[in-house]
N, C-alpha and C positions, 0 to 999 in steps of 0.2 A: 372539567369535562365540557366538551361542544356537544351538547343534545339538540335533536329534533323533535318534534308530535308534529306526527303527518297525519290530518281527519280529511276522509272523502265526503264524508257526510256533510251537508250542509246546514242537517237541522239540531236546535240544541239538545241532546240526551244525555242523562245519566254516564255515559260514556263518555261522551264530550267532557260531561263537568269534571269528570275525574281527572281526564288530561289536562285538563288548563286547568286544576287546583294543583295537580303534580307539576306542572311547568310553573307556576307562580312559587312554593316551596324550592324548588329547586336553583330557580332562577336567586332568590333569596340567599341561597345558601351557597352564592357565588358563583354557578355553573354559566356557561353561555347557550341560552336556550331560546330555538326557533319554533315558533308555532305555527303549522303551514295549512292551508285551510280554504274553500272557494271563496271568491271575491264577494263582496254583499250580502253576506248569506248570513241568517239567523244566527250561525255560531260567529260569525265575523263582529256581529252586533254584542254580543256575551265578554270579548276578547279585552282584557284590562291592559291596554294600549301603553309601553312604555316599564310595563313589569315583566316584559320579554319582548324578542323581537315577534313583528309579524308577518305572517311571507305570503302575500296571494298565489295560490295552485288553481289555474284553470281547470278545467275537465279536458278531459282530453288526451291524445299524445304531448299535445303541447304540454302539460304539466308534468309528465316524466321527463322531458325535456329543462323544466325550470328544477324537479327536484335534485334531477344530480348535479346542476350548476351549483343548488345549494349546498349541496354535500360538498366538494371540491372548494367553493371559496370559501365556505365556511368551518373548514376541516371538520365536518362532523363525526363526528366516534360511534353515537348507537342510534336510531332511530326508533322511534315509538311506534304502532299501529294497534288497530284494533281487527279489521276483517283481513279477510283471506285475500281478497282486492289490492288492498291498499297493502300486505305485504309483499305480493306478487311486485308491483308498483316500486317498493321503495326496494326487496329484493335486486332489481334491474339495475335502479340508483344507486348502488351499493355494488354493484360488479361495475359497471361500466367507468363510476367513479375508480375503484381499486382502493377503496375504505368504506370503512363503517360498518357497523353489525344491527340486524333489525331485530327490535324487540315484540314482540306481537303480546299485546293484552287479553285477557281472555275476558270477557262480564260474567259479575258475578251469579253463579247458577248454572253457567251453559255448560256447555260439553266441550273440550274443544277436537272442531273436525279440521281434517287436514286432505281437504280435496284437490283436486288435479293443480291448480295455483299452487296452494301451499306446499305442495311436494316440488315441484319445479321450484319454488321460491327457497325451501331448503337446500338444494342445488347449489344456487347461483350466491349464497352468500351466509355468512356464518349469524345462525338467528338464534334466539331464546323466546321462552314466553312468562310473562307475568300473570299469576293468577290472583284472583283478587280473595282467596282463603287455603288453607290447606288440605280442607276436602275437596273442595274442585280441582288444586293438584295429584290426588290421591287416587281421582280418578279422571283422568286424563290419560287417553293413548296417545302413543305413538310419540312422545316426549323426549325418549332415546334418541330418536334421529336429530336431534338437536344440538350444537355442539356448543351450546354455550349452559349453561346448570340452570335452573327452571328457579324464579323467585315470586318471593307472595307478597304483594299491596295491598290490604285490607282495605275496604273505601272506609275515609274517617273524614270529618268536618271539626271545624275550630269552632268549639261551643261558645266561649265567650264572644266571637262574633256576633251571636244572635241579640246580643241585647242594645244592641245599635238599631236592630230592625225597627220600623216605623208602624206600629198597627195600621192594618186597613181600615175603613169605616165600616160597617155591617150597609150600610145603607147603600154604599158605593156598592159593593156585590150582591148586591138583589135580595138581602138578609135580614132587612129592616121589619120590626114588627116582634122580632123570636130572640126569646131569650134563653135559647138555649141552640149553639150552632155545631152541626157536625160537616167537618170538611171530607172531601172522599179524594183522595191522588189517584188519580186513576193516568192509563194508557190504552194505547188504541185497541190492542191486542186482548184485554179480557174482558170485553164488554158481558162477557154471562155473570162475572163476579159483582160488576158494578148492577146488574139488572141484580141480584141480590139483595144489594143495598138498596136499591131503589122500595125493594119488595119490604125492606124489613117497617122503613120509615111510613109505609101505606099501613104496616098493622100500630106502628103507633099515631098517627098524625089524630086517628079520633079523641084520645084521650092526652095527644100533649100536642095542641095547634102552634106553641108556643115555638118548638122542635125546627128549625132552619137547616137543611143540607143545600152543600155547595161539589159540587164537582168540578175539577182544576186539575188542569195535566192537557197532553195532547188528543185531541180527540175527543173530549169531553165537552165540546159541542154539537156533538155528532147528532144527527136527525134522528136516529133511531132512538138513539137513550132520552131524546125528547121525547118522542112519540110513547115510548114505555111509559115515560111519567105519566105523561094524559093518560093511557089506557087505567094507570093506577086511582088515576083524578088526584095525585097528590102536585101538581106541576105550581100551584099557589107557591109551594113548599121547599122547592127546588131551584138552583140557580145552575147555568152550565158556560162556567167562566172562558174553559179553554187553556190555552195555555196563554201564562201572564207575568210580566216581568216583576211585576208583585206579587210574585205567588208566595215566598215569605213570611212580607206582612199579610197576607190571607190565612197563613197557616196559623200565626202568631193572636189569631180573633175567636180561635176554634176552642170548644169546651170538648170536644173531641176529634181524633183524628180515624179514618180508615182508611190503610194502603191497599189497594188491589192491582197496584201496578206491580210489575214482576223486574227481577234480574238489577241492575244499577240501578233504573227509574226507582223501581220499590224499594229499595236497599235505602238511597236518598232519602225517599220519602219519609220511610221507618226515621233515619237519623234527622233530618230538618224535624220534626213534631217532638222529636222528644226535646232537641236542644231546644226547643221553643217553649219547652214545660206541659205539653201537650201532651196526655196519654192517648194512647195507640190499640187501635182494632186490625188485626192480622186473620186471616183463615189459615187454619192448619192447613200444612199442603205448601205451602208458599214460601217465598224467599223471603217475604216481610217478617214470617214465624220466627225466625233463629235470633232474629234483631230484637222480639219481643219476649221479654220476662213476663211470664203469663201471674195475672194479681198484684206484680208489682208496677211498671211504667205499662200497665195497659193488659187488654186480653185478646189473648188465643183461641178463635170459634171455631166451633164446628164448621164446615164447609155443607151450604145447600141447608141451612136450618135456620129458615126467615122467626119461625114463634121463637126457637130457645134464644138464638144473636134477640130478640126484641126485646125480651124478659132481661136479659143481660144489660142491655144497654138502659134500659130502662132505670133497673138499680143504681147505675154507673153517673147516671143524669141525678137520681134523688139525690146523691150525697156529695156535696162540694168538697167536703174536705177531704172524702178521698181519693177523689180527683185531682187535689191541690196534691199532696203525697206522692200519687205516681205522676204527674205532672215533675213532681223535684225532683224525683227516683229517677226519673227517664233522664232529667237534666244531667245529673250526678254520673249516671252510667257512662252517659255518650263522651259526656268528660274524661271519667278514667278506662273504658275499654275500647272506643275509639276514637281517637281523635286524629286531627288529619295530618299531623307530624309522621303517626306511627307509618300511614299511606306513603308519603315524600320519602319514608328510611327504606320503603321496600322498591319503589321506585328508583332510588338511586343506588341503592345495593346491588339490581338488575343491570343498572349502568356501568357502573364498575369492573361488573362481570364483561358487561359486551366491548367495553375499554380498551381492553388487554389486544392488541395487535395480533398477538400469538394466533388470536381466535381467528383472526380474517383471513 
């Protein structure tokens, strides 16, 4: 099959990652696959150059323009997307060309909405959508109007990867001093959860100085989550990386991990810390929850309870070995329940479906 992934976005996300680990499996398993994406841009920098093709997409009309060129010389069959945008976009690329079927992604958690785009974009060409579980297909409207059968990609990662990773230094991320590091994933979107975290580390920092957090994600250099920290007076205690191509090996130094990022970002997160041997702090309430076996690769807190999450973590720090435990357990799980094969079979399965000529 000739695939595309068309991303408007130009910064790297959990969404991004997912198509370019579905375009590199795929690509592997002999399909001819374009990755199309803006010029210079953050996700351009991310793009493993030569394990697919790579297509610079202006902004612009100009880039509807380049996409159905690509569609036609490259006899494309289904096209990838994520937003209502870019299937609007590749919709057009797909009539005008007179091929191809667009698959629209949905991220994991969300809803999927089908606004005045999306409905014009079901119109103009024969679309599907891939969810990334089967509850979030279960409630999904409006899916009927779709002429192509609705398929599910689990996000999974290739666990034995991780033992390639290179640890960080503690000293490199502002950690030096503590022997005992908690990593925070966060994203721009729920800074009240990360002011949480901030709150819980001010009720232990008296009795464990030792205790290092680092926050790491987008956004998590943000001024205000500084300013929190001063107000806390724990800012000795804190580091706010940002987002970093090492984030990895940063994850890879942690005696604990906490996701407060939501949808693919947290989902990621959840799965990079465990393949990393790293047990996992989730809030009930969250996308990170479902990814965590509460007692075994990590635990499941209450939401908004800085003493009981301290008490908690507290225990969780006194005892190595069972931290090492869920640290393997988490490794073991992400191995057999997901890994990123299972992702690529529901990716190409959706392909298959959008294949079929019949459908266009």
């Amino acid at each position: 099959m000739r695939l595309l992934f068309y991303i408007e976005a130009p910064e790297w996300t959990g969404s991004a990652r997912a198509f370019v680990a579905a375009a590199r499996g795929l690509a592997e398993r002999g399909h001819g696959v374009t990755v199309a994406c803006r010029p210079e841009s953050a996700l351009e920098r991310r793009l493993e150059f030569g394990a697919y093709e790579v297509l610079s997409i202006p902004s612009g009309p100009g880039g509807s323009r380049v996409l159905r060129g690509a569609v036609q010389e490259r006899f494309i069959q289904a096209m990838y997307v994520t937003t209502e945008r870019e299937q609007l976009t590749a919709a057009m690329a797909a009539r005008l060309a007179e091929r191809a079927a667009v698959l629209r992604r949905v991220p994991t958690g969300a809803t999927l909405s089908l606004g005045v785009r999306a409905r014009l974009a079901l119109r103009l060409c024969a679309t599907g959508f891939v969810f990334a579980s089967k509850d979030d297909l279960a409630r999904a409207p409006g899916i009927s109007r779709a002429r192509i059968s609705p398929s599910v990609a689990p996000l999974g990662v290739d666990a034995h990867a991780y033992d390639a990773v290179r640890p960080a230094s503690r000293a490199a991320i502002g950690a030096a001093g503590g022997t005992r590091l908690l990593v925070c994933v966060f994203d721009r979107a729920h800074r009240a959860r990360a002011a949480n975290v901030l709150r819980v580390v001010a009720l232990l920092a008296p009795r464990h100085p030792e205790l290092r957090l680092v926050f790491i994600g987008p956004g998590s250099d943000d001024h205000e989550l500084r300013m929190h920290a001063a107000a806390l007076r724990v800012t000795s205690q804190v580091s706010f990386l940002g987002e970093r191509d090492d984030y990895l090996s940063v994850l890879s130094v942690a005696d604990l991990g906490w996701v407060v990022a939501e949808g693919d970002n947290g989902v990621y997160g959840v799965l990079d810390l465990l393949a990393s041997r790293v047990p996992v702090l989730a809030e009930r309430g969250t996308t990170a929850q479902h990814y965590v076996a509460d007692g075994i690769v990590g635990l499941v807190l209450p939401p908004g309870d800085p003493p009981g999450t301290a008490a908690a973590v507290t225990r969780l720090l006194a005892h190595d070995e069972q931290r090492a435990m869920m640290g393997a357990a988490g490794r073991s799980r992400v191995a057999r329940a997901h890994p990123e094969e299972a992702m690529v079979d529901g990716f190409e399965a959706a392909a298959t479906a959008a294949s079929e000529r019949s459908a266009w």
